[in-house]
Every structure is written in C-alpha cells, then in structure tokens.
C-alpha positions as CSV (number, residue, x, y, z in Angstrom):
1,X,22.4,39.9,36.8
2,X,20.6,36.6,37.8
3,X,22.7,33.7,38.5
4,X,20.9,30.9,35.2
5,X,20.7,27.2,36.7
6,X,22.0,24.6,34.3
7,X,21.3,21.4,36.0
8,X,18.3,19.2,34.3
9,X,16.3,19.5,37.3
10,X,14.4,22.0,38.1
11,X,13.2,21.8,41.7
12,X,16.5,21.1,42.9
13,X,18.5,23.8,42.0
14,X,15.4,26.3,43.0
15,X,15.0,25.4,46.0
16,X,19.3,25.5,47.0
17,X,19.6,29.0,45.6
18,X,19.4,31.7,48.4
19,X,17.5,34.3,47.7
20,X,14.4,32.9,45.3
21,X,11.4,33.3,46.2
22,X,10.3,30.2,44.3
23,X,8.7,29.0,41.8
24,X,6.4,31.9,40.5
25,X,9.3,34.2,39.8
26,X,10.8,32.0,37.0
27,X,9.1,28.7,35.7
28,X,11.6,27.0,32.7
29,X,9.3,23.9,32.0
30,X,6.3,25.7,29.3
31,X,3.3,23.4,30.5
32,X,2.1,21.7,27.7
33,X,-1.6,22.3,25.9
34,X,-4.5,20.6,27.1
35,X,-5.8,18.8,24.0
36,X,-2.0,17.2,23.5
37,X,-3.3,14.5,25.9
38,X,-6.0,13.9,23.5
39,X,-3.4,13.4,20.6
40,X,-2.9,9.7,19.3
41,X,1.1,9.0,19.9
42,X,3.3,6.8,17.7
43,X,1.8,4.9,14.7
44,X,-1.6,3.7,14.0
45,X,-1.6,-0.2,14.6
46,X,-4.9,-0.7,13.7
47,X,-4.4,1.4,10.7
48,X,-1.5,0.3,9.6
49,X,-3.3,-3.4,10.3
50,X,-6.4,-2.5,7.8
51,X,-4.0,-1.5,5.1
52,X,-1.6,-4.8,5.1
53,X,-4.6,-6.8,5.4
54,X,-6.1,-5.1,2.1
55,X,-3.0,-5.5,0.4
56,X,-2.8,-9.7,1.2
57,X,-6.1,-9.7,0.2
58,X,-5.5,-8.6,-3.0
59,X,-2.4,-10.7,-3.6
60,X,-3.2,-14.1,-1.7
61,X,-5.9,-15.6,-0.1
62,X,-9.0,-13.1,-0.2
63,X,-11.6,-14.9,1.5
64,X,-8.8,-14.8,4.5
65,X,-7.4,-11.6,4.2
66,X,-10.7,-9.0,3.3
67,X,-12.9,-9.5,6.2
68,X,-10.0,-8.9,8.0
69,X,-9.1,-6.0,6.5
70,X,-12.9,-4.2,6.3
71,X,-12.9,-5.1,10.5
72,X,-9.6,-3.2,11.2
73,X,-10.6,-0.3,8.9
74,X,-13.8,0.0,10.7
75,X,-12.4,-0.1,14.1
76,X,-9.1,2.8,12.6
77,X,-12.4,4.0,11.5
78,X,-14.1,4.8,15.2
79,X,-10.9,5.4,16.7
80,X,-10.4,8.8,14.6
81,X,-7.7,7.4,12.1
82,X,-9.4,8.5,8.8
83,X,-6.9,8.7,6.8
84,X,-5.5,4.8,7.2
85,X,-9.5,3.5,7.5
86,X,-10.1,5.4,4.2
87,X,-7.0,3.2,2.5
88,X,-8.1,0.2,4.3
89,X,-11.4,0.1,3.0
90,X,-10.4,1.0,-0.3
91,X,-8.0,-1.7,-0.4
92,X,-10.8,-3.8,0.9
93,X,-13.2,-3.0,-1.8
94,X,-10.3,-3.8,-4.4
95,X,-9.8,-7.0,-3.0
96,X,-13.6,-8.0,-2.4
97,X,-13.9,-7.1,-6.5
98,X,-10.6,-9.5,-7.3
99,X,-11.6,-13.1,-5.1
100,X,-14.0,-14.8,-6.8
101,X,-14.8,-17.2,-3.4
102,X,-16.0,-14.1,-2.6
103,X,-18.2,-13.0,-5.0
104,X,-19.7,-16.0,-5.4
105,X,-20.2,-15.8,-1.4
106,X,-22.2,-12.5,-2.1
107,X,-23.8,-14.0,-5.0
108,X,-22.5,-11.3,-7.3
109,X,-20.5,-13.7,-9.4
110,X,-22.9,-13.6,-12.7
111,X,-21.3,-9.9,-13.1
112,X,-18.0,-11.5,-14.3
113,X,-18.1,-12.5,-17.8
C-alpha cells in the first residue's frame, strides 16, 4: 500500500519520502489547459463601464454620458466582451434617441414632432 502525502506542498514531501523515484510516478497537481491563459478573469470593467454610462445617459445629462458610453462599448467591443458591448451600445442608441442636445447635434431633430 503506498504511504498518501497530505501536506499542501508537493515538492517537499516528494522529495523526503524514501523510496520515490520522483515526480513521474505520481503528479497530484492536473496542469491546467492551455487556452485558460487566454480566458478574461474577474468582471468586465470596460463592459460593465459601457452599460452604466448608457444608463446615465438615458436618465441625466446625455450629451455627457452617450459618447461615453458608445467609446467603452466599442473598446468591450474589440476586447472580446460581446455580450456587455452589445448592451452598451443598445443603451447608447436609447439614449442618443432620448437627448435632444443631441439630436439637434446630429441634425436629426426635425424627426421629433
């Protein structure tokens, strides 16, 4: 029967066992894939950014608020967070269509009655 290690480190108790022949006989760590590097960790500033911008722009100052808003959506946009850009820029759009500064910027003011 082989003699299980308990401690949290690995290397230690290998290498103070007699009789192992090292590391190849038994590895306990499961290396982790390749692509999990490539994974975004933790929450989506930039996203999260686009989406609270959108959201003040509908509710406050728009000609403050929007450009903001369509900026960080484009950049969550390029950095791969579709789903937060996607919200962002809808949430841009909204609040483009509710600031009259501006539409009348745009010169698409004459469309409101």
């Amino acid at each position: 029967m082989k003699k299980m290690s308990l401690s949290l480190n690995s290397e230690s108790s290998e290498s103070s066992e007699p009789g192992n022949s090292g590391p190849e006989e038994h590895d306990p760590s499961p290396q982790p894939p390749p692509d999990a590097a490539e994974q975004p960790k933790g929450i989506p500033i930039i996203g999260g950014a686009a989406i609270v911008f959108g959201i003040l722009g509908i509710f406050t100052k728009g000609y403050i608020f929007v450009p903001l808003a369509l900026i960080c959506s484009l950049i969550a946009l390029f950095m791969g967070q579709m789903a937060w850009a996607f919200i962002g820029l809808l949430l841009c759009v909204a609040g483009l269509l509710t600031s009259p500064v501006l539409l009348g910027l745009l010169g698409i003011a004459w469309f409101l009655p």
